[in-house]
N, C-alpha and C positions, 0 to 999 in steps of 0.2 A: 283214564282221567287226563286232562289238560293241563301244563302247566302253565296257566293262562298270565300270574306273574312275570315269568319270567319273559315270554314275547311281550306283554305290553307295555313294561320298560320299555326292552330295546328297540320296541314301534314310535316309543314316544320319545325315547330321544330321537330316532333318525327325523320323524316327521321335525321337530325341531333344527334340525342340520339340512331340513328341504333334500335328503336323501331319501325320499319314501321308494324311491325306484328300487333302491339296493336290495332293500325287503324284500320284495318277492323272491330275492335268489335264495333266501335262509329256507331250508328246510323245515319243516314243520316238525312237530314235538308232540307224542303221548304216550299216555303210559295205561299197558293194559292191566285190569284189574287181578285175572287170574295167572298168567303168565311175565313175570318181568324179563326173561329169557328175549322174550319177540318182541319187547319195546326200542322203537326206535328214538326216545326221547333223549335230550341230549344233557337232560340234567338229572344228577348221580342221586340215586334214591340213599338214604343214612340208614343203614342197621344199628342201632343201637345197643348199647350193651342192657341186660337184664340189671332192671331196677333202675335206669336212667332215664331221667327225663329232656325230653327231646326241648330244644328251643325254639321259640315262635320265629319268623320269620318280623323282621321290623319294617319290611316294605308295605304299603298300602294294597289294600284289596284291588285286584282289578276284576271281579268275577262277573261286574254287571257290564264288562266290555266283550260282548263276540260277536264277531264280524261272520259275514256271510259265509264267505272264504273256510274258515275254518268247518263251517256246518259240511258243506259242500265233501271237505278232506276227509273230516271223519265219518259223512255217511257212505263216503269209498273204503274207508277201511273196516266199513262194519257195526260201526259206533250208534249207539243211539241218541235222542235228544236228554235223552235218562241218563245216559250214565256220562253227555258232555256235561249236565247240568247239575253235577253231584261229586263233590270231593273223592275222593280215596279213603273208606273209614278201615282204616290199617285192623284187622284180626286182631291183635298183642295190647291189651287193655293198658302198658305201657307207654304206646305210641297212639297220641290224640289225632284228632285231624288238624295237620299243617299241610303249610307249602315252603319251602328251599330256593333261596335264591342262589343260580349258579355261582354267585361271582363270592356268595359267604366263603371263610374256611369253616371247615366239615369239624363238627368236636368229634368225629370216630372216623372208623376206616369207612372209605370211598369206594364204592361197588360203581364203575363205568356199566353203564345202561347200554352202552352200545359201542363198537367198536369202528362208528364210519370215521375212517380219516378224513377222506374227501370233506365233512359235515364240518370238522375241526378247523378245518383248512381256508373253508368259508367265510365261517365266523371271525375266524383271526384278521382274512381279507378286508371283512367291512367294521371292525372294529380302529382297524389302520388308518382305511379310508375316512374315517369322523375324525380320530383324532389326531388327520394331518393335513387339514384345514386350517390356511393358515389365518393369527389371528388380526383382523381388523381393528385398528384403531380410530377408536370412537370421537374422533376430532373433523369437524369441516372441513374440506382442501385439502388434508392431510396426503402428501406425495412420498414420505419419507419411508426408506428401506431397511431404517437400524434395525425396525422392532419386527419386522414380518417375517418372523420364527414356527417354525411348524410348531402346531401347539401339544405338549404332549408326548415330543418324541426327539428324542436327543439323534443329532446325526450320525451317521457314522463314517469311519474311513478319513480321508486327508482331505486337511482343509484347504482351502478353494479361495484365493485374491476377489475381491470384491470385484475388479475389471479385468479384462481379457486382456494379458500382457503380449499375447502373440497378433494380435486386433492390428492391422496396418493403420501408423500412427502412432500409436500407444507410446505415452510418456510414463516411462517404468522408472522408479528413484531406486530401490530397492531389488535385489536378483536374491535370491535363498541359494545358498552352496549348493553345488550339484552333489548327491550322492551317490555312491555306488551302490549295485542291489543288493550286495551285501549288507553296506550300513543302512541301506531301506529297510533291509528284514529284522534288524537289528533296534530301531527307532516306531518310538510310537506313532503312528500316522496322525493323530491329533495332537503331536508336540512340533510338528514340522514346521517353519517358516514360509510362510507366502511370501509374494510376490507385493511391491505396493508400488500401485497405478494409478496413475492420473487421472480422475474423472474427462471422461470422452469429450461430456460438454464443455470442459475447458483447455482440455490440451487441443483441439484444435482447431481454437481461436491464436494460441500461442505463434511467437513466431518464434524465427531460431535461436536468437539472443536470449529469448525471453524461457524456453524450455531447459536453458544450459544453467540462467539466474534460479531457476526452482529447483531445478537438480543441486545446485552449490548450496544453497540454502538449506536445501532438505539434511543433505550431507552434516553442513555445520550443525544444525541443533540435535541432529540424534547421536554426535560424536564421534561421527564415522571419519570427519575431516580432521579434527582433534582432538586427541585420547584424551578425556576428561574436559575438554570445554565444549560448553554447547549455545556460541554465540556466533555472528558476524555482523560483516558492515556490508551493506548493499548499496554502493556508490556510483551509481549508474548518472550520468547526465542527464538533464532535463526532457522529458517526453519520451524516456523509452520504455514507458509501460512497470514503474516497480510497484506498482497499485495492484496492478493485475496478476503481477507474477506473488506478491502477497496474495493477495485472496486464494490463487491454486493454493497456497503453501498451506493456507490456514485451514481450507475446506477437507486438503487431503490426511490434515495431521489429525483433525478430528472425528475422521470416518475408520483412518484405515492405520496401519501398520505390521509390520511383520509377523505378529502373534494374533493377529485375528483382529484385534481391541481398538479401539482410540489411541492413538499415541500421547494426543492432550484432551481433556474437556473442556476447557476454559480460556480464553485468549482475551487478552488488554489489546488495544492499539490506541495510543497515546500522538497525540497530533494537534498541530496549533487549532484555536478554535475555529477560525473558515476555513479547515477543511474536513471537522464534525459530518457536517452533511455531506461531502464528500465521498467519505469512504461508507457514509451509510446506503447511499445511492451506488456507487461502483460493488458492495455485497449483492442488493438488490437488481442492479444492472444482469449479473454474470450468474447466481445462484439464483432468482428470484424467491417462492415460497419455502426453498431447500434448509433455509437457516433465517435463523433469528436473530438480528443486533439489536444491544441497548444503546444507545447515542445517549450521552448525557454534555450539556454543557452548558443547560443553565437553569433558574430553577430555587427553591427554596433551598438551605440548608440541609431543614429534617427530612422535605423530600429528597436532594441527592442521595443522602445518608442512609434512606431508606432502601431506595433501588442500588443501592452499590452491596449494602446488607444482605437484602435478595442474591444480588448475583452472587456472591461470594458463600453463600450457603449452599448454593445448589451443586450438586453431588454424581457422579457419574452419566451413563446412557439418557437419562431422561432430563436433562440440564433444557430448561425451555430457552436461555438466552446464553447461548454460549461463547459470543463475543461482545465484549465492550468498547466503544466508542468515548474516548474521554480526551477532553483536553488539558492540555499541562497546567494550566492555571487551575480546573478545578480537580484533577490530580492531587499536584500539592497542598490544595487545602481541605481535601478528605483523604489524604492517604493514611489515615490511621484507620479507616475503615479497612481500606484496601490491605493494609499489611498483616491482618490477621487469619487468611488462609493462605492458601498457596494455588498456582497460576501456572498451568502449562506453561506459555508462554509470551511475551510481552513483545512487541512490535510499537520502536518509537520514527515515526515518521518525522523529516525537515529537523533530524536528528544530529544537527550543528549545531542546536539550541543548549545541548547538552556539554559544549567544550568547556566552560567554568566547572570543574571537579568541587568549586565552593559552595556552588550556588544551591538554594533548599530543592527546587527541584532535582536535580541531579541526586542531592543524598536521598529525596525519597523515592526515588527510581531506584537507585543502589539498593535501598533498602527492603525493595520486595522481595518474595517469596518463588521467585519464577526463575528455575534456571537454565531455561533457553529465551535467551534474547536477540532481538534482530533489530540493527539501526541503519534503518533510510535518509542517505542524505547524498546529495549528486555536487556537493562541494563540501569533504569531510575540512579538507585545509581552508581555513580562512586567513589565520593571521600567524599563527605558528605552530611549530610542532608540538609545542607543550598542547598542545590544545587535543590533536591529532590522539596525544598520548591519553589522554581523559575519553575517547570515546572507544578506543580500544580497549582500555582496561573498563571499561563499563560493560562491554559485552562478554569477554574473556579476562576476568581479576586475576592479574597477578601475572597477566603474557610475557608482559615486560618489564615486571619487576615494578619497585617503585618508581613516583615521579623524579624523584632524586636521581634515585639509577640511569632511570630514560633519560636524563638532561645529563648528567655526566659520559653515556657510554653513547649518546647519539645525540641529543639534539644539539650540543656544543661543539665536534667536530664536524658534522657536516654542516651547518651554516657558516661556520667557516672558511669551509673549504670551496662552500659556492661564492663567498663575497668578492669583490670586483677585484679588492688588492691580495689576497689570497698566496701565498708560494706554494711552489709548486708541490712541495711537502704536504702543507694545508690540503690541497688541492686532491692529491693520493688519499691523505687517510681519511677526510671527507666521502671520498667514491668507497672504499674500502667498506666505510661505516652505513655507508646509504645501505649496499649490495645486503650486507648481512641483517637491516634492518627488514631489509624488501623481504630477503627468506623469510622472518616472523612471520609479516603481518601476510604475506600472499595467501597464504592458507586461510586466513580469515576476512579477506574482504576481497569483493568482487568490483569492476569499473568498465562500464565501458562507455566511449563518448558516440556524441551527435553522427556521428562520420554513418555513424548504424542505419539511422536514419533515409540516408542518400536514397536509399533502396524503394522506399515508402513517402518521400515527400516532396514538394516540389521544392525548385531550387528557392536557396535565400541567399541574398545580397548584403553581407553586411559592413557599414561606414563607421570610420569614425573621423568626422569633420568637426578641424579646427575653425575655430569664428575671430575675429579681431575684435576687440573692445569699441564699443564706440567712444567719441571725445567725452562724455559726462563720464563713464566709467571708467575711465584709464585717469583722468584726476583724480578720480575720488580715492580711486585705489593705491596713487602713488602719493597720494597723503596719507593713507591705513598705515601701507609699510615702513614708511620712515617717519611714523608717532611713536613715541615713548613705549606705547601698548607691543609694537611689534618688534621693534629690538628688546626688550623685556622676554621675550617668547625665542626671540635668536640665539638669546645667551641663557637659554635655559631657566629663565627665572619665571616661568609661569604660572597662574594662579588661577582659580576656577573661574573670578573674570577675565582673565586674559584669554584662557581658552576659550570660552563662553564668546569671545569676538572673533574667533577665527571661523564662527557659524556663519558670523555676519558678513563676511570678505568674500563668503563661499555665494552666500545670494548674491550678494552684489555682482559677482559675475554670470548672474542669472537677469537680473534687472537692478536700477535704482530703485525701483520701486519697493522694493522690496527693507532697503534699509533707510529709509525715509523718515519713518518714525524714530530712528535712532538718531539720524542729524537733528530732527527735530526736538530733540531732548540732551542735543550736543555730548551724546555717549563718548565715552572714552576712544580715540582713536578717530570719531568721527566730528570732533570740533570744527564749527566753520568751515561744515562739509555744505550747509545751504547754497552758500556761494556758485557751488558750481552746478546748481541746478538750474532750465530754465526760468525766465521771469514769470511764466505763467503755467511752469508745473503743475498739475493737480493730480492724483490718485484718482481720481471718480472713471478717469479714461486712460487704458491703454496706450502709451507712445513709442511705438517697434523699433522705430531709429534710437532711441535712446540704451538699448542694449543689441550688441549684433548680433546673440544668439536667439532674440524675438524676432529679430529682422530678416532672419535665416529662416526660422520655424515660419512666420505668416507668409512669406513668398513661399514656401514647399507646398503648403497648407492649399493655398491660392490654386497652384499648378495642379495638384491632387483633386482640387474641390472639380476644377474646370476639366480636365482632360480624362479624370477616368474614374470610375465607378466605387474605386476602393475607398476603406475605411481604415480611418488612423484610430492608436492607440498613444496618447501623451502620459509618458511617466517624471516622476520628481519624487525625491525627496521630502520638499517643504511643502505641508499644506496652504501655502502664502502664494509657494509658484502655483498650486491648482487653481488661487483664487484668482490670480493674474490672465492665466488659460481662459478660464470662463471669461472674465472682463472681453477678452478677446472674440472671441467665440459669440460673444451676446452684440459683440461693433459689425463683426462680417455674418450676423446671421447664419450660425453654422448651430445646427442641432446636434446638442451633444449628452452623456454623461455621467458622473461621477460617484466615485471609488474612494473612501477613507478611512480613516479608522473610526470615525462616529460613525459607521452605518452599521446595521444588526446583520449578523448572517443570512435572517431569512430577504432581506431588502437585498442586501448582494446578489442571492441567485435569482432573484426575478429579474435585476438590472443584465446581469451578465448573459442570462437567457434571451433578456428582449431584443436587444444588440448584436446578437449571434444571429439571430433572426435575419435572414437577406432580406426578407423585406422591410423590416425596421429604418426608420427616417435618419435615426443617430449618424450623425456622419464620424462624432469623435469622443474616444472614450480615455477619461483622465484616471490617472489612477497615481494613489501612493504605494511607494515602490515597499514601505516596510509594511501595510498595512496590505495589497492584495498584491505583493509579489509572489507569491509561495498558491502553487497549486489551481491556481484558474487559466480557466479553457476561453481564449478570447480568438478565436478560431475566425470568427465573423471582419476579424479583419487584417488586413495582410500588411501595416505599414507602423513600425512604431518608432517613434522616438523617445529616448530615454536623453531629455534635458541638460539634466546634473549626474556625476559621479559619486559613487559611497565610496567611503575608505574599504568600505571591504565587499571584493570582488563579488564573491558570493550574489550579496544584493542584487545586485546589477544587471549577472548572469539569471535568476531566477526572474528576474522581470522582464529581462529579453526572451525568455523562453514562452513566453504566455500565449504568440501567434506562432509558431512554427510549429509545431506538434500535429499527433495525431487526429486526422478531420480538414484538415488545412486541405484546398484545392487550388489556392493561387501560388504564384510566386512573391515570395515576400523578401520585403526591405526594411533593413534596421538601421537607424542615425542616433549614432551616439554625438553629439553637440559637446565641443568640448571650449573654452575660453582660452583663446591664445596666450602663450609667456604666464599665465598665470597659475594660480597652486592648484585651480583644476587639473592643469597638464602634471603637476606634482604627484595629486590625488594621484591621476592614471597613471603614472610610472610606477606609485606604489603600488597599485593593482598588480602590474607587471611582475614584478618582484614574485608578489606572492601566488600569483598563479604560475610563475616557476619554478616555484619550491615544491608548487600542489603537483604542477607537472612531474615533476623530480621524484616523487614520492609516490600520490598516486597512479598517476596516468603512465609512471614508467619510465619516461622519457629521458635520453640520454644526451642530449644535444642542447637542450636550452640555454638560451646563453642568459651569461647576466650583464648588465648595461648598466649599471648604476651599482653606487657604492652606499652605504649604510650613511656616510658624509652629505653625500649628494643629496641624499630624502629628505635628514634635516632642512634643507635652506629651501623650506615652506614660502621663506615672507617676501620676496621679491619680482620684479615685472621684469622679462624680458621682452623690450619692443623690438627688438632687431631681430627677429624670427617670423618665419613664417611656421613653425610647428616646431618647440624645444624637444619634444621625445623624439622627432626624427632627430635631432640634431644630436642625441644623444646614443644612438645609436651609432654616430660612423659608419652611416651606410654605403657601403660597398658598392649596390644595385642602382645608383643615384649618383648623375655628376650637376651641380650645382640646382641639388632638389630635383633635376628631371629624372627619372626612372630611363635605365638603358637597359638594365636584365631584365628578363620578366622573374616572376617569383619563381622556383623547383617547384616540378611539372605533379608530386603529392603534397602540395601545401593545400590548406582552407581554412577556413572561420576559425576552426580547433590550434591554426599554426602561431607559432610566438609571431606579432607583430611586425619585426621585421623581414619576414617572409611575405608579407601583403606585398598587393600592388600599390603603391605611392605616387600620388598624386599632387604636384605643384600647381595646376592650373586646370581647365576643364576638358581639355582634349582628352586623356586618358581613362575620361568616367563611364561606367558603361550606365549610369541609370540618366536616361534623359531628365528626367524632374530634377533631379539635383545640378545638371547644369543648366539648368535654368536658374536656379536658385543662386547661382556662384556667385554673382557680381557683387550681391547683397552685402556680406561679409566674409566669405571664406576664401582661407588663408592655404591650409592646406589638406589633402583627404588621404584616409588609410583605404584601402576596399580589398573585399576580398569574397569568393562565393563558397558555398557549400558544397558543390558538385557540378560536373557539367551534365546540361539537363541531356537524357539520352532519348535519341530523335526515335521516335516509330518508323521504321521502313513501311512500305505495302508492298 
């Protein structure tokens, strides 16, 4: 008899697994009626005990299925169509006619029917083989390797790094302790620690700065950096790639780790809102189908709340969106969704936003559930170190104790110690307090500047040209400062209007134009300011002579439009100076345009795409410096001017960085325009200051001088005409006999160097950018210049 059950199972599962090949290697099965001795079948006949009844078999009949094949076997072995087509009627009126399926347990003892191993050995073979197919998942496109698990069959022996750490190349974060064979014999082979490497597709896009920032990173949030904190600050300058070296961080922590698993499921990145689409394009850029972002930032209420719901529920390996794209605005006003699970980890990008420890964003960042955090910001100092201390303890609570603490055991003796009248006492335990603050914080934050770059870009040329007032604006101005308004503000007595007009002193040395409307309503300060306007003023038309720093900009402008191919990039402050630009712009037929804070993010990246465009007509692109300073690629053109000064450095720097970056092919030039004797020259000195504090603290640096006393900053409200540049003259330069430059600058100075290490310029001989001295006669007074690198020549 046949035991026709049990082959057309395992026939129909293979043909289902498209293994019908394998079949034919299984031996064939029967069982002879009079002799069970000579049966070669492979499935155990049941002896029953006396008076027990045998149990049916719950598998389906298969008796109307026999293949050719089988006829063929058993009329070799003797068999007739008789007795293939007729059960086994067992003799023992106890035992009915059944059939046994192999794979049952037996209710009695088991008599083996045959003793082929070799038959055993088969079976096993192609049972292995089915069940170690691996299994497919049933999604479209689906590329992903989490879930491609042999089905059915647990591994065995030591576990195995997801990427080949010995792979030439290989960005390895992680090494597992070497063992001796001893503690190998000793340890489970599936408790061992792997290796964790860097996905292939991204470490070797990486460059070398950029694999050392992923390795530190890595380091900080698993604790390996600091025993018990798992933060840092990724302080990198403008354009060196901390996008990219995010994205490794985030890709790697959710694939891989030491114990086989995910290190995170879930990631936040928190970022102004133009640059939402940003980093949802650079995941998609570097990973493409490999992962999933939610970008949210804007949107109905119930729906944010909805999708944020979603994420926040989603649960280990099969997490469909496992990064978040949010911006801090609608952050803070769903973060009560947000704070009731918890979050691998949180990545807050342009992460200076965060110096106010007051502010509702800040405590509901504080307030999550994520305790590895990482804050990106390429100017952590802005205005002081209290600030500095708010974003450290935001990544690692409690580094440096309280705010109180930090201000009493650091931030009050070293700015002391760097101020201009300083003893020399001061002076020591300043250095003293810096050195031991530096140990803290080195461990947790990373820097490095532009200089990185040299290697990967072309040279940049950066100015900063002083302008002279013209005759409307040097009256109007030396009637601001000696009105009521402005000595009010000298002796400290200032009021939300009084500050509220030192906005207006600031245009003014941008244009008359600008504060027109206020003589014209005789504003505080500017009483029978009409006067010195001309007789036939109007606003409807641009007048360049009337301010010298328009007078400077539309000759540059002129020389660039005529001599050569390239594109300018105009930044400001005031959306008043953009509208003045365009006034311009629309008189000399220049196609250009414009960048504000009223424009939607999705209109931003078409404008900034079309412009980038080399064959696009825009000859010039305006932009506000707080609305698209931060995070755009203006690549498409190599020439910017930055107008006006912000109080705070930062701005300035992040708006000058928008052409010099990665993709860049030309040589580019940057003109900072600054208003002679005026509080512009102020503004920049304060700059000065505090990018030598950042220097001091960040960047290291031991040499910075300081040039200015806390005294000197105050006295905002005054003209000096008998200069050709007050920050040189406040320098005491040494390099300089009656403003002409005789040293050149120390042969490592650049862009990155304090100011008076530039080359100084009195007059036009010493510029190296031709267009600007053509521009000179205009109105400039005097120029700072200085380059990036020198460009290195190709031999043949």
């Amino acid at each position: 008899m046949v035991c026709s059950e049990s082959v057309e199972i395992i026939r129909g599962q293979a043909q289902r697994l498209d293994l019908i090949k394998s079949f034919d290697e299984m031996k064939r099965w029967r069982v002879d009626d009079g002799d069970i001795s000579k049966s070669r079948c492979a499935c155990p006949r049941i002896i029953p005990k006396q008076g027990e009844q045998k149990r049916r078999s719950q598998a389906p009949s298969q008796r109307g299925l026999v293949i050719e094949k089988r006829e063929l076997q058993h009329e070799k072995d003797g068999l007739s169509k008789k007795h293939m087509n007729k059960r086994h009627r067992p003799s023992s009126p106890y035992s009915p006619m059944q059939h046994f399926s192999p794979y049952r347990q037996p209710l009695a003892t088991i008599t083996p029917v045959s003793n082929d191993d070799s038959l055993s050995l088969c079976h096993e073979d192609f049972i292995k083989k089915i069940l170690s197919r691996p299994f497919k998942v049933p999604l479209p496109n689906y590329q992903g390797g989490a879930l491609n698990r042999a089905l059915g069959v647990r591994r065995q022996g030591a576990r195995q790094p997801l990427h080949d750490p010995y792979e030439e190349g290989a960005l390895v974060l992680y090494n597992p302790p070497e063992l001796s064979a001893h503690e190998q014999m000793k340890t489970d082979l599936e408790k061992l620690p792997v290796h964790v490497v860097v996905d292939p597709i991204l470490s070797k896009v990486l460059r070398p700065h950029q694999r050392e920032g992923v390795k530190f990173m890595y380091d900080c949030v698993t604790g390996n950096q600091i025993e018990s904190n798992f933060g840092c600050i990724m302080a990198d300058e403008m354009g060196l790639g901390k996008t990219l070296q995010c994205v490794t961080l985030v890709w790697t922590l959710l694939k891989q780790s030491p114990d086989c698993c995910p290190t995170v499921t879930k990631v936040i990145i928190v970022c102004p809102s133009s640059l939402v689409k940003n980093w949802y394009n650079e995941l998609g850029k570097w990973l493409g189908s490999r992962i999933q972002a939610l970008a949210i930032d804007s949107g109905t209420k119930s729906e944010i709340d909805k999708n944020l719901v979603h994420f926040m529920q989603q649960q280990g390996r099969r997490t469909q969106f496992p990064v978040l794209i949010i911006s801090y605005e609608t952050f803070r006003l769903h973060a009560h969704v947000l704070h009731k699970g918890e979050v691998g980890l949180v990545i807050c990008d342009e992460g200076h936003r965060l110096k106010n420890s007051e502010n509702q964003t800040y405590q509901a960042l504080t307030n999550m559930n994520a305790k590895r955090r990482i804050l990106l910001s390429g100017t952590p100092i802005q205005n002081d170190l209290l600030e500095y201390f708010s974003l450290l303890h935001f990544v690692n609570k409690g580094i440096l104790g309280t705010a109180q603490e930090f201000k009493r055991r650091f931030e009050t003796p070293i700015l002391r110690g760097r101020d201009a009248d300083a003893t020399d006492a001061d002076h020591q335990r300043g250095e003293e307090k810096l050195q031991e603050l530096l140990s803290i914080v080195n461990r947790c934050i990373i820097r490095r500047t532009q200089a990185l770059l040299t290697k990967y870009l072309p040279v940049k040329i950066e100015h900063v040209v002083c302008c002279s007032l013209s005759v409307t604006q040097r009256e109007l101005y030396k009637k601001f400062v000696s009105s009521k308004m402005a000595q009010g503000l000298m002796s400290e007595r200032a009021t939300l209007s009084s500050l509220a007009a030192i906005t207006q002193l600031k245009k003014l040395c941008n244009h008359p134009d600008l504060i027109y409307d206020k003589c014209v309503e005789r504003a505080e300060g500017f009483e029978d300011a009409l006067n010195y306007f001309p007789s036939d003023y109007t606003t409807k038309i641009v007048k360049p002579e009337l301010s010298g720093k328009v007078l400077v900009l539309d000759t540059l402008l002129a020389l660039i439009k005529m001599t050569t191919n390239d594109k300018v990039v105009l930044v400001s402050n005031y959306t008043q100076t953009l509208d003045l630009f365009e006034k311009l712009c629309r008189q000399r037929n220049y196609q250009h345009v414009r960048l504000d804070g009223t424009m939607t993010i999705k209109k931003r990246a078409k404008i900034v795409e079309r412009f980038n465009d080399p064959s696009s007509p825009e000859f010039i692109f305006m932009l506000s410096s707080k609305a698209g300073g931060c995070g755009l690629n203006l690549i498409g053109a190599n020439r910017l001017v930055m107008f006006d000064p912000d109080w705070n450095p930062a701005n300035d720097e992040q708006a000058m960085a928008r052409c010099w970056r990665d993709g860049q092919k030309k040589q580019c030039y940057i003109y900072r325009l600054i208003a002679t004797g005026t509080i512009e020259e102020k503004i920049f000195q304060r700059q000065a200051h505090k990018k030598a504090l950042s220097s001091c603290v960040v960047d290291k640096e031991q040499d910075v001088e300081r040039h200015f006393s806390l005294g000197e900053l105050r006295e905002l409200f005054s003209l000096n005409e008998d200069t050709v540049s007050d920050t040189h003259d406040k320098f005491k330069c040494r390099r300089c006999v009656n403003n002409i430059q005789v040293k050149s600058p120390p042969e490592d100075s650049d862009c990155n160097s304090d100011l008076s290490q530039w080359n100084h310029a009195a007059d036009k001989k010493g510029l190296a950018d031709v267009l600007l001295k053509g521009a000179w006669d205009s109105s400039i007074t005097f120029v700072f210049h200085h380059r990036s690198h020198e460009e290195q020549r190709k031999t043949v």
